[in-house]
C-alpha positions in Angstrom: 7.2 -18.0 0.1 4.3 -18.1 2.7 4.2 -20.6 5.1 -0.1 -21.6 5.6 -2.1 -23.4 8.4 -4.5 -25.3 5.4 -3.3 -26.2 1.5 -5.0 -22.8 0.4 -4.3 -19.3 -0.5 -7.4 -18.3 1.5 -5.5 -20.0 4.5 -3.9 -18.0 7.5 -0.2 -17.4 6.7 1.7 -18.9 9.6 5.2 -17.3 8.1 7.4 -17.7 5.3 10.3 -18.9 4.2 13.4 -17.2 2.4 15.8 -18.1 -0.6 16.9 -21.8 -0.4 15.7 -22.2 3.1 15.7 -25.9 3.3 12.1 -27.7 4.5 11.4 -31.6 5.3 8.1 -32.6 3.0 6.0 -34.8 4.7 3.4 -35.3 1.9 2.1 -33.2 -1.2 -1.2 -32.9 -2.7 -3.0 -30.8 -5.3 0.0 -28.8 -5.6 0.7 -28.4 -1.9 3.8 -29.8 0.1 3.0 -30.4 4.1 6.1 -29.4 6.0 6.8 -29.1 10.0 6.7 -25.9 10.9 7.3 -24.8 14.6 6.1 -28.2 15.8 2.9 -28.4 13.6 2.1 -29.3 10.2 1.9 -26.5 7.6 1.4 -25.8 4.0 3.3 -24.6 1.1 2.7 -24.5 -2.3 5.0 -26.9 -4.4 5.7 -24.5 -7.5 8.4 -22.6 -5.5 10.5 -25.9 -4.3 13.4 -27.7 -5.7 14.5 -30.7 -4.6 18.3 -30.2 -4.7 20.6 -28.9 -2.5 21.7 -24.6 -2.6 24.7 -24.2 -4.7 28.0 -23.5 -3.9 28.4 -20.2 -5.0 31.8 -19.3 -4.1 33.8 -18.6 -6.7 37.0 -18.2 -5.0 39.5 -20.8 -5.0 38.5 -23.3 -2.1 41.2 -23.6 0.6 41.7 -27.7 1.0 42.4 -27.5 -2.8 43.6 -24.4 -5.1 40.4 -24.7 -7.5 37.6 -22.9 -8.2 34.1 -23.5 -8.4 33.8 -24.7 -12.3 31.1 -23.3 -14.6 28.9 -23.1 -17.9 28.5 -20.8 -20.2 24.6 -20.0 -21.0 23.2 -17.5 -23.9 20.4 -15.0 -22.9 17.3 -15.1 -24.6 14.1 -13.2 -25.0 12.9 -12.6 -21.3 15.3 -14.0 -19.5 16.2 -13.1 -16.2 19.0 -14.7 -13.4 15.8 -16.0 -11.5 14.1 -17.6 -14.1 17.7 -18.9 -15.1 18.0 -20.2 -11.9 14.7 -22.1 -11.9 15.3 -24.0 -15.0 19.0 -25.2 -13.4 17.9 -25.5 -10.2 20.2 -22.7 -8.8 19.5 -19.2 -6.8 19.6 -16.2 -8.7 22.2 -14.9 -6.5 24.3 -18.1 -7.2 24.4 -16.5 -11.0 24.8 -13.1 -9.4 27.7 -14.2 -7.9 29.3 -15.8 -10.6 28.4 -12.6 -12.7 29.6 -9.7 -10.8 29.7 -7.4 -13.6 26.6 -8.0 -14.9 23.7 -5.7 -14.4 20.8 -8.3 -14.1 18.3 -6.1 -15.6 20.0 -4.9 -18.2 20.2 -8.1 -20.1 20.4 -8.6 -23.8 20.1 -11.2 -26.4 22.8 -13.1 -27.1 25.0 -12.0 -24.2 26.6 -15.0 -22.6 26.7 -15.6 -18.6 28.3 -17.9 -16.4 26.5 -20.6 -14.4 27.2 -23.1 -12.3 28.2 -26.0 -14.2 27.1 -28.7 -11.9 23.2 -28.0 -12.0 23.6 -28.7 -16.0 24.3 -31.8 -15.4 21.9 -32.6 -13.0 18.6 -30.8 -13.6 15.8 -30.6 -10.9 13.2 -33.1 -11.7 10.9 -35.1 -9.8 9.5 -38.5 -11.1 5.8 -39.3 -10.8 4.1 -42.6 -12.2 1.2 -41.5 -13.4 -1.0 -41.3 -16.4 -1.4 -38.0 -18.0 -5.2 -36.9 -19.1 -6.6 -34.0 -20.3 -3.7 -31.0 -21.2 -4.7 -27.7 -22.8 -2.3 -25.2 -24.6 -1.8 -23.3 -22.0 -0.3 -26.2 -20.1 -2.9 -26.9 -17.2 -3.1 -30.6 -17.2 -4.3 -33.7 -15.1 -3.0 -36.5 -13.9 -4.0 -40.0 -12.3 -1.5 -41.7 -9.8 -2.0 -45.4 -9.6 -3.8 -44.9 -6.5 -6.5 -43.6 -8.4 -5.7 -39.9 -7.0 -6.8 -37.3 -9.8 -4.3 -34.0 -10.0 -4.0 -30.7 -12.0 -0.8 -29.1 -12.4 0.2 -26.5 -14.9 3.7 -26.7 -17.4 5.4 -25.0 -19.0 8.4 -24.6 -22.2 9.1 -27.5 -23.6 7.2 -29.6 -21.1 3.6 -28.3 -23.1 4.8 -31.0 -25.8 6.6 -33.5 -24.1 2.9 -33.9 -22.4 1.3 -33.2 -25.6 3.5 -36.5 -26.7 2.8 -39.0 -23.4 -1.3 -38.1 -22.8 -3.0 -41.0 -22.3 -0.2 -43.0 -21.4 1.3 -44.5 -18.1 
């Protein structure tokens, strides 16, 4: 994910971050999280962040007690890969990977069954805004109001389409 002087994609790219590299947000807005970034404020944008913490992938039996990492069973469907897996539970694609080894990740099918890690079921990335939700199209770009009066777009997607669908206009 690229790093950015300003909160836009026409912004100078100052670096990037990798794979569960772990950032300190400062403040977000219109999509955007601030971050410190070699001493200096920087930009990056929000879709790619999670707010929990890497998984444990190791699937061997841990040393200070004699068991392993427990997990879930999920069942492929159409267009599913590990890393869009992992973004609905919150986990890396290579956490999947890992608990997978015999898998061929793009050769998935329908129906086949993988194991994940069981502890993101249970806890699924989400972050809380108080807000009242405006106008939403099909395609799930909507707006929202924070009780500050602030005005932001953001775009859904699944399931989320309805739930929105269900609250606009509400607080």
């Amino acid at each position: 994910m690229r790093v950015r002087e300003a909160a836009s994609t026409n912004s100078q790219v100052l670096g990037s971050l990798k794979l569960n590299d772990q950032v300190s947000v400062i403040s977000t807005s219109n999509g955007w999280a601030q971050i410190q970034w070699g001493g200096k404020k920087a930009f990056v944008n929000m879709t790619y962040l999670t707010n929990n913490e890497p998984a444990n992938t190791n699937t061997e039996p841990s040393k200070s007690n004699s068991t392993p990492v427990s997990s879930s069973v999920y069942v492929i469907k159409s267009g599913d890969t590990f890393t869009k897996v992992g973004q609905a539970i919150g986990v890396s694609a290579s956490a999947i990977q890992a608990l997978n080894p015999t898998v061929n990740p793009t050769k998935l099918q329908i129906g086949q069954t993988i194991n994940i890690p069981a502890t993101t079921v249970a806890t699924p990335n989400r972050i809380i805004v108080a807000a009242q939700i405006g106008g939403i199209d099909p395609e799930g770009t909507f707006r929202f109001i924070t009780p500050d009066g602030q005005t932001y777009g953001a775009k859904a997607s699944g399931n989320l389409v309805n739930e929105l669908f269900t609250h606009q206009g509400k607080a």
